[in-house]
C-alpha positions as CSV (number, residue, x, y, z in Angstrom):
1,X,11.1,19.8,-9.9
2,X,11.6,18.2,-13.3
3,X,8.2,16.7,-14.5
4,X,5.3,16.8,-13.2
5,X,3.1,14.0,-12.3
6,X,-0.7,13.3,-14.1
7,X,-3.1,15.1,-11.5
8,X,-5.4,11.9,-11.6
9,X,-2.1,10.0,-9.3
10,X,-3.1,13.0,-6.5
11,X,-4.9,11.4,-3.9
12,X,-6.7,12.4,-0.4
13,X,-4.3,13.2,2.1
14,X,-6.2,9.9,3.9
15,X,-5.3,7.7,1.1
16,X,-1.5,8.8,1.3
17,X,-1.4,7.4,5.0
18,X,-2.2,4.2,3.8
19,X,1.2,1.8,4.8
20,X,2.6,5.2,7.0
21,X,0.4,4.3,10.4
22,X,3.6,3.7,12.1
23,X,5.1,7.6,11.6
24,X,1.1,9.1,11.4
25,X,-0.9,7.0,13.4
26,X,-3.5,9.4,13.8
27,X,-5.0,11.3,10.9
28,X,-4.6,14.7,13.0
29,X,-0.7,13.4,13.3
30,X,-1.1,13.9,9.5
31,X,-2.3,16.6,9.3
32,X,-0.4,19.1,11.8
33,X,3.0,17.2,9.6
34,X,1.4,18.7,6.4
35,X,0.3,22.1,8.4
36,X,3.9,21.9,9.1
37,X,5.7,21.2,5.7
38,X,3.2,22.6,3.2
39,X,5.3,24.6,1.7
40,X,8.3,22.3,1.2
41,X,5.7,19.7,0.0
42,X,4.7,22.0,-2.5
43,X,8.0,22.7,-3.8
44,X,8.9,18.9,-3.9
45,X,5.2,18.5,-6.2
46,X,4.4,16.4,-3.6
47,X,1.2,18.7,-2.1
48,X,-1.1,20.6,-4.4
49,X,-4.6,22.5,-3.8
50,X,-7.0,22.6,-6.0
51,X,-10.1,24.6,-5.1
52,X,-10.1,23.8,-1.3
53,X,-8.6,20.4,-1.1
54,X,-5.3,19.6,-0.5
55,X,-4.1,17.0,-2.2
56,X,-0.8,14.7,-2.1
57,X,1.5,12.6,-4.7
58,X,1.8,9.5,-2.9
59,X,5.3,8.7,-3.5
60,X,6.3,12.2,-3.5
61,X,4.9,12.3,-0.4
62,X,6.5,9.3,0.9
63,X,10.1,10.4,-0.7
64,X,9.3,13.8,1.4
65,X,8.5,12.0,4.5
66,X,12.1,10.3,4.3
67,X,13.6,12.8,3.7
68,X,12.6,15.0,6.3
69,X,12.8,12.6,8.8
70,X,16.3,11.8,7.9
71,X,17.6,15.8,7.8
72,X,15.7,16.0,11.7
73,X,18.0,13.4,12.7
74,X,20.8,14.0,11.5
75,X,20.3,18.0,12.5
76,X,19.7,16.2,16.3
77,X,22.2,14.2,16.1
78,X,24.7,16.6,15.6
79,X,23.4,18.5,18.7
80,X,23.4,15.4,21.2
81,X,26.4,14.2,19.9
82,X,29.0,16.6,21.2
83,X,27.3,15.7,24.9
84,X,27.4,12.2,24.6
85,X,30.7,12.3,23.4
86,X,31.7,14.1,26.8
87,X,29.7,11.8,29.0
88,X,32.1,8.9,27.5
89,X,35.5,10.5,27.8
90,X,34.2,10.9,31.2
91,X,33.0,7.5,31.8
């Protein structure tokens, strides 16, 4: 992590759903992701806590998001691949 952002642009993880309904369209969707990835989220400066609240960097957040959703598929893809390349040598 090279700089870090002003703590004021650290936002309610509700607030850093805004415009990301269509991958979190539930606020518990959110939160079981950030159950999931807090960690890596904190590495990336994308997730801090202060006191009790967990807060996120919104476009960290979003640039995480990506990200992860890209290295998911790509690690899937490379699983199903191999079979579907079978079921067309087959076909």
């Amino acid at each position: 992590m090279a700089t870090l952002p002003d703590p004021s642009e650290f936002v309610h993880p509700r607030e850093a759903r805004d415009g990301l309904t269509n991958l979190f369209p539930s606020e518990h969707s959110l939160k079981w992701f950030i159950r999931q990835n807090r960690c890596s989220l904190a590495a990336e400066g994308a997730a801090i806590i202060v006191g009790e609240r967990l807060l996120l960097h919104p476009g960290r957040f979003r640039n995480y998001v990506l990200r992860a959703g890209l290295e998911r598929a790509g690690s899937t893809l490379e699983v199903v691949t191999p079979q579907f390349a079978v079921g067309l040598a087959e076909g």
